[in-house]
C-alpha positions in Angstrom: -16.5 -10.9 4.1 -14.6 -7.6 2.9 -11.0 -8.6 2.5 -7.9 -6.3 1.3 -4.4 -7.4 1.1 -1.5 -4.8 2.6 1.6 -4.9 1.4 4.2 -3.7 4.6 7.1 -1.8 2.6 10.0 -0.9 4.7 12.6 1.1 2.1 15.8 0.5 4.7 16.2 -3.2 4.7 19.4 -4.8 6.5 20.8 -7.3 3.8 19.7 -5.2 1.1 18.8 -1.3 1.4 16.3 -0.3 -1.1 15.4 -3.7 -2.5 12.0 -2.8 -3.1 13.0 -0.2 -5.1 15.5 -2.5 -7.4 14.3 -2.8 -10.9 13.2 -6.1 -11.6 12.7 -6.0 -15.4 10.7 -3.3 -16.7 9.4 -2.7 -13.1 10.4 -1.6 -9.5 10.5 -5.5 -7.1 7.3 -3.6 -5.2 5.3 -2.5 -8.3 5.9 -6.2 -9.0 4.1 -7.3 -6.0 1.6 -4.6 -5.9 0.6 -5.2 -9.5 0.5 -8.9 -9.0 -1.7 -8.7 -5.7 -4.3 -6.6 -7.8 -4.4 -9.1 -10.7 -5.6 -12.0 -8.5 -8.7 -10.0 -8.0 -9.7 -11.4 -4.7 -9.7 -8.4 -2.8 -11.6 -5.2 -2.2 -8.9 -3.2 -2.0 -4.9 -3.9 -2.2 -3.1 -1.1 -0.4 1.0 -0.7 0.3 2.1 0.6 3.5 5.3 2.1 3.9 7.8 4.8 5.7 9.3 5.9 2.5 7.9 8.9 0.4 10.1 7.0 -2.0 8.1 4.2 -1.8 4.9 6.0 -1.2 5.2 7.8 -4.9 6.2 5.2 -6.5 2.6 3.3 -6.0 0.3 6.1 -6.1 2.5 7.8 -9.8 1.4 4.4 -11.3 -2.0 4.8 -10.1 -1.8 2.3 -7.0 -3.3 3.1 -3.4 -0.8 3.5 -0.4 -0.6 4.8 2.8 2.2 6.0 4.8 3.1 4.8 8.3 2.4 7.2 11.3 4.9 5.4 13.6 8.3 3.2 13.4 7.0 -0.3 13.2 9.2 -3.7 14.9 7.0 -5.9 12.2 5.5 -6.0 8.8 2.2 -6.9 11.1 2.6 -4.1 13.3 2.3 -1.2 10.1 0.3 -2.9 8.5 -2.2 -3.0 11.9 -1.5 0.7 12.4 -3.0 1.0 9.1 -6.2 -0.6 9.4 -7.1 -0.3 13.1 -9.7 2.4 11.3 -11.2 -0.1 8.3 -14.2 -1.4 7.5 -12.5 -4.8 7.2 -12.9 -8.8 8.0 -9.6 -10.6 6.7 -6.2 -9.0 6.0 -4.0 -10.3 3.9 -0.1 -9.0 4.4 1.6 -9.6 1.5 5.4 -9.4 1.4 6.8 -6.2 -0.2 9.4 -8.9 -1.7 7.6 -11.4 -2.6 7.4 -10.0 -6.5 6.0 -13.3 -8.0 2.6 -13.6 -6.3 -0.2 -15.7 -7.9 -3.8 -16.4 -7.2 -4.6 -19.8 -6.3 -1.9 -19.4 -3.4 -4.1 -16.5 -1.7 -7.2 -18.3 -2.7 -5.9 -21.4 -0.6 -5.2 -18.9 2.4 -8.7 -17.0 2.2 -10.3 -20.3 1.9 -9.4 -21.2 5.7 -11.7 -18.5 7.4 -14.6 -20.4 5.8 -13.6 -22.6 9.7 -14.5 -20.2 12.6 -11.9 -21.4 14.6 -9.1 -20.0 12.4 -7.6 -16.4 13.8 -4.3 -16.8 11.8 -3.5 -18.5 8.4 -0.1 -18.5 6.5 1.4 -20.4 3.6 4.7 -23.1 3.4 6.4 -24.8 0.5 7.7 -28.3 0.6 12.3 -27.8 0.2 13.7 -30.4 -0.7 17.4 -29.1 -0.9 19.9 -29.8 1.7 21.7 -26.4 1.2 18.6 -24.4 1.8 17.1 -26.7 4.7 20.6 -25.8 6.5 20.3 -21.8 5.7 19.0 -20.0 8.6 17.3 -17.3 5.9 15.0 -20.2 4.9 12.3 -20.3 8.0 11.6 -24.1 8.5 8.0 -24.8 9.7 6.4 -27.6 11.6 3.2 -28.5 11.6 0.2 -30.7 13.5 -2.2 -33.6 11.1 -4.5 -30.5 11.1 -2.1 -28.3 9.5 -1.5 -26.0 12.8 1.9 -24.6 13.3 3.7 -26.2 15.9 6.7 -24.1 15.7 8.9 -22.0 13.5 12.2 -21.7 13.2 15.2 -20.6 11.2 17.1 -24.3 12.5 16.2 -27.1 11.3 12.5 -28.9 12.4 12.5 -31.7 12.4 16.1 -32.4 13.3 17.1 -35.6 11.3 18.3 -37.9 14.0 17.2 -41.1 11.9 17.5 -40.1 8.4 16.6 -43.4 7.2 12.5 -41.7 8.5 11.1 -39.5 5.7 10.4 -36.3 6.6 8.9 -33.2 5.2 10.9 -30.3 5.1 8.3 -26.6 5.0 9.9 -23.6 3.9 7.3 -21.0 5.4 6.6 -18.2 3.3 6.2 -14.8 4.5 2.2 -14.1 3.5 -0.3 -14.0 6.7 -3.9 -13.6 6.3 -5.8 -12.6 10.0 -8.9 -11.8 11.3 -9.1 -7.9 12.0 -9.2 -8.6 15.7 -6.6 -11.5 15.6 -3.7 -8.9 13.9 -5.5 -5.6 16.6 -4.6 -8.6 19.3 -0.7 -8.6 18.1 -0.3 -5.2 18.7 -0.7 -5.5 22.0 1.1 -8.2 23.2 4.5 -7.4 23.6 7.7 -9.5 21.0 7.9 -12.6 23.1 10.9 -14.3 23.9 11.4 -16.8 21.2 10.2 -14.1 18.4 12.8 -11.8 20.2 15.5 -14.7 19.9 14.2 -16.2 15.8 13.6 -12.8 14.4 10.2 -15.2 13.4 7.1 -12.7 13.9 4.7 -15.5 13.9 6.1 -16.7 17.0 4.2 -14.3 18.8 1.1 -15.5 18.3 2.1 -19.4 19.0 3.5 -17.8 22.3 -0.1 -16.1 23.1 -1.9 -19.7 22.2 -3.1 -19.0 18.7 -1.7 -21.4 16.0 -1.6 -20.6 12.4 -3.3 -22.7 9.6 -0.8 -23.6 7.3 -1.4 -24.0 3.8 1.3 -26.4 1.0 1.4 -24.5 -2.2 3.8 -25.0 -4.7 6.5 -23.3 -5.4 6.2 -19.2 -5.1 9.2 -17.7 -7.1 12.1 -15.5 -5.4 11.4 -13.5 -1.9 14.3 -10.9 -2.9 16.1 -10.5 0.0 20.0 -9.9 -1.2 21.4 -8.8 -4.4 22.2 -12.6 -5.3 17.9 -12.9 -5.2 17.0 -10.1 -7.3 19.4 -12.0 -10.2 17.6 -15.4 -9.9 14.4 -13.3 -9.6 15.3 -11.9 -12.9 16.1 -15.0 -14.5 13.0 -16.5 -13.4 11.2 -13.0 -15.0 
């Protein structure tokens, strides 16, 4: 199977314009990722998508491959569709712009789940066990079914802990989406359903349309910089 990663890279963030741009040590958060993505070496081809020239030369200066979005895109999986609607591809892996720390048994874990037919859709979660960031609505909380098939995502709480004295796992879900080529063309054309239009979850598209997503536990994956206060516990953690 030919498989490439896209990174989606959007310059004008809401929380924090320009993030991927942000140094992050010696390099730019989206070099980072970009860098990282290659050196797993499971792909064919890594290639960022973006709106910003900005962005754009910042890739292709440091001898990277990227292409620049035709239209204004709602989603990370909308651009990045956009972008390989003409490919010679099986499985795309979208890989958070912010998500500077990537590694490769992570992405190794998510290919591995296309070796079953049935999958359309995989994506990965972390186990939090902190109250403070089970409670934050920028943490997306997943939960899942004994086969490891979303059930739902949400930026609440799931489970809700009516009996607390019943342990429960709590799954941060992490922003990195692998899909058949025809599973991510399918996205594109269903319209943002309601409860994607009310989360601001993506994912919840495809749940609404009937196609779960094979979840996948991996330990902990570093900072997703997504406000200033990020980008310094990102650099710590650098």
């Amino acid at each position: 199977m030919k498989k490439v990663a896209m990174i989606p890279a959007r310059y004008a963030a809401t929380r924090f314009p320009a993030k991927l741009m942000q140094m992050l040590g010696n390099k730019t958060v989206i070099r980072h990722t970009y860098d990282n993505t290659v050196a797993t070496g499971l792909f064919d081809e890594v290639i960022v998508v973006t709106d910003s020239k900005i962005i754009f030369d910042e890739i292709v200066s440091n001898g990277g491959k990227a292409k620049m979005s035709v239209k204004e895109h709602e989603s990370g999986s909308d651009r990045i569709a956009e972008a390989a609607a003409d490919m010679n591809v099986d499985i795309i892996v979208n890989v958070q712009g912010d998500e500077p720390f990537v590694k490769k048994e992570p992405l190794e874990k998510l290919l591995k789940q296309f070796d079953d037919p049935s999958v359309q859709v995989a994506s990965l979660m972390q186990i939090i066990t902190d109250r403070d960031d089970i409670m934050d609505p920028n943490f997306v909380k997943v939960a899942v079914d004994k086969q490891m098939n979303s059930l739902f995502f949400s930026r609440s709480v799931i489970p809700y802990p009516r009996d607390r004295e019943y342990p429960t796992n709590y799954y941060e879900h992490i922003g990195v989406y692998a899909f058949r080529k025809q599973a991510l063309m399918n996205f594109t054309q269903w319209r943002m359903s309601p409860l994607e239009a009310a989360e601001k979850i993506e994912c919840l598209r495809y749940l609404e349309n009937g196609i779960p997503l094979r979840m996948v536990v991996v330990d902990y994956m570093g900072v997703e910089i997504d406000t200033p206060e990020d980008l310094e516990k990102a650099n710590r953690l650098l």
